[in-house]
N, C-alpha and C positions, 0 to 999 in steps of 0.2 A: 504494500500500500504506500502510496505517494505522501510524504508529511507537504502538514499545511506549513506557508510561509512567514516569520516570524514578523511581529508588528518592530516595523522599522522606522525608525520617529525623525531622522534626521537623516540628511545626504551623507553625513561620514559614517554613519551605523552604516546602513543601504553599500554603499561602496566596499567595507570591511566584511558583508556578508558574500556580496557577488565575490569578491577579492579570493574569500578562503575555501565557499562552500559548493557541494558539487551539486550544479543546478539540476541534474537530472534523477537527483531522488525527490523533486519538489511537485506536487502539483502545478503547473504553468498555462492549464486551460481556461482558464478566464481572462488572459491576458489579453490587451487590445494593441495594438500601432498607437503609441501616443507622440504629440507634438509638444515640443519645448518654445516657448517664446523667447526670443534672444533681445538684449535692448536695443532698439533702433537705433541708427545715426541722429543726430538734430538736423532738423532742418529736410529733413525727408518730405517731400511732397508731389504728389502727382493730379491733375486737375482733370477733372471727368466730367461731359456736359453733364446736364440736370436730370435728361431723363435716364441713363447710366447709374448717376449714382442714389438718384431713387431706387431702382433697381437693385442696386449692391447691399445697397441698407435692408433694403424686403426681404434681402435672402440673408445677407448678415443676421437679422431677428428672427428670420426663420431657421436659421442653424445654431442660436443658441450664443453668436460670438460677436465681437464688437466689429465696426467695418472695418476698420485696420486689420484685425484680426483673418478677416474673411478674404481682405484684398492679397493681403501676406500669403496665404496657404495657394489661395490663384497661382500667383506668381509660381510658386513651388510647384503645384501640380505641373505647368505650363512650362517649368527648365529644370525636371525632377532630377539632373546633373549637377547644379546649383545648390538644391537644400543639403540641410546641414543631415 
């Protein structure tokens, strides 16, 4: 039987556990693709007519993420050589 994964409170616990322990005695099925937000440059901007970014915003709030957020992951999908 697969052990559950231990409650890892902090990125240095998290790192110390991947670091020592052998992932493949763990259950890892609920696991999903997750994205890390990295902090923008200053001064970052890109200007979208009106009905575009109507647009972006509908489906930003329809997915849960801010627009930057939405426009970022675009990007990413669209040069998936690019992300991080």
């Amino acid at each position: 039987m697969l052990k559950k994964l231990p409650d890892l409170r902090s990125d240095l616990a998290a790192e110390e556990f991947v670091a020592t322990a052998d992932l493949s005695d763990y259950d890892l099925s609920s696991f999903s693709p997750a994205r890390f937000v990295l902090p923008s440059a200053a001064g970052d901007a890109v200007t979208l007519p009106p009905e575009l970014l109507r647009r972006v915003e509908a489906e930003a709030e329809r997915s849960g993420v801010s627009r930057e957020e939405f426009v970022r992951r675009a990007v990413e999908d669209a040069l998936p050589d690019l992300a991080a």
